[in-house]
C-alpha positions, 0 to 999 in steps of 0.5 A: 764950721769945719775943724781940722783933725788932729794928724795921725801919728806915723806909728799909727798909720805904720800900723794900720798899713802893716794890719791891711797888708797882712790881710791880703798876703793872707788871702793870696797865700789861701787862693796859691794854697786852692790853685796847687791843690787843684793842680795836684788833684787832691782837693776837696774842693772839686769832689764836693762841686761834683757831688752836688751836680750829680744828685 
Protein backbone atom coordinates (compact mmCIF):
# COMPACT_ATOMS: atom_id res chain seq x y z
CA UNK A 1 0.00 0.00 0.00
CA UNK A 2 1.31 3.63 -0.74
CA UNK A 3 2.03 5.77 1.98
CA UNK A 4 2.49 9.51 1.73
CA UNK A 5 5.66 11.09 2.38
CA UNK A 6 6.50 13.25 4.62
CA UNK A 7 6.29 17.34 3.32
CA UNK A 8 9.59 18.83 2.88
CA UNK A 9 10.34 21.69 4.88
CA UNK A 10 10.59 25.31 2.95
CA UNK A 11 13.97 25.65 4.03
CA UNK A 12 15.00 22.65 2.73
CA UNK A 13 13.62 22.96 -0.48
CA UNK A 14 15.16 26.83 -0.59
CA UNK A 15 18.28 25.10 -0.41
CA UNK A 16 18.33 22.46 -2.74
CA UNK A 17 17.17 25.25 -5.35
CA UNK A 18 19.79 27.72 -4.40
CA UNK A 19 22.73 24.76 -4.56
CA UNK A 20 21.10 23.80 -8.34
CA UNK A 21 20.99 27.27 -9.30
CA UNK A 22 24.52 28.03 -8.35
CA UNK A 23 25.71 25.12 -10.69
CA UNK A 24 24.29 26.47 -13.72
CA UNK A 25 25.62 30.21 -12.95
CA UNK A 26 28.74 28.41 -12.80
CA UNK A 27 28.74 26.73 -15.72
CA UNK A 28 27.37 29.85 -17.58
CA UNK A 29 30.12 32.03 -16.09
CA UNK A 30 33.10 29.03 -17.51
CA UNK A 31 31.29 28.89 -20.99
CA UNK A 32 31.18 33.53 -21.13
CA UNK A 33 34.60 32.87 -19.67
CA UNK A 34 35.85 30.14 -23.27
CA UNK A 35 33.85 32.52 -25.66
CA UNK A 36 35.63 35.99 -24.71
CA UNK A 37 38.94 34.19 -24.50
CA UNK A 38 38.18 33.03 -28.00
CA UNK A 39 37.03 36.17 -29.10
CA UNK A 40 40.41 37.92 -27.97
CA UNK A 41 42.49 35.16 -29.46
CA UNK A 42 44.40 34.37 -26.29
CA UNK A 43 43.18 31.07 -25.69
CA UNK A 44 44.80 27.64 -25.00
CA UNK A 45 42.05 26.23 -26.08
CA UNK A 46 42.46 26.96 -29.93
CA UNK A 47 46.54 26.10 -29.89
CA UNK A 48 45.84 22.79 -28.51
CA UNK A 49 42.81 21.81 -31.39
CA UNK A 50 45.25 22.92 -33.80
CA UNK A 51 48.46 21.27 -32.31
CA UNK A 52 46.70 17.88 -32.40
CA UNK A 53 45.25 18.11 -36.15
CA UNK A 54 48.45 19.13 -37.28
CA UNK A 55 50.56 15.98 -36.05
Amino acid sequence: MAVPKKRSSILKKRIRKNIWKKGGYWAALKAFSLAKSLSTGNSNFVRQIINKTLE
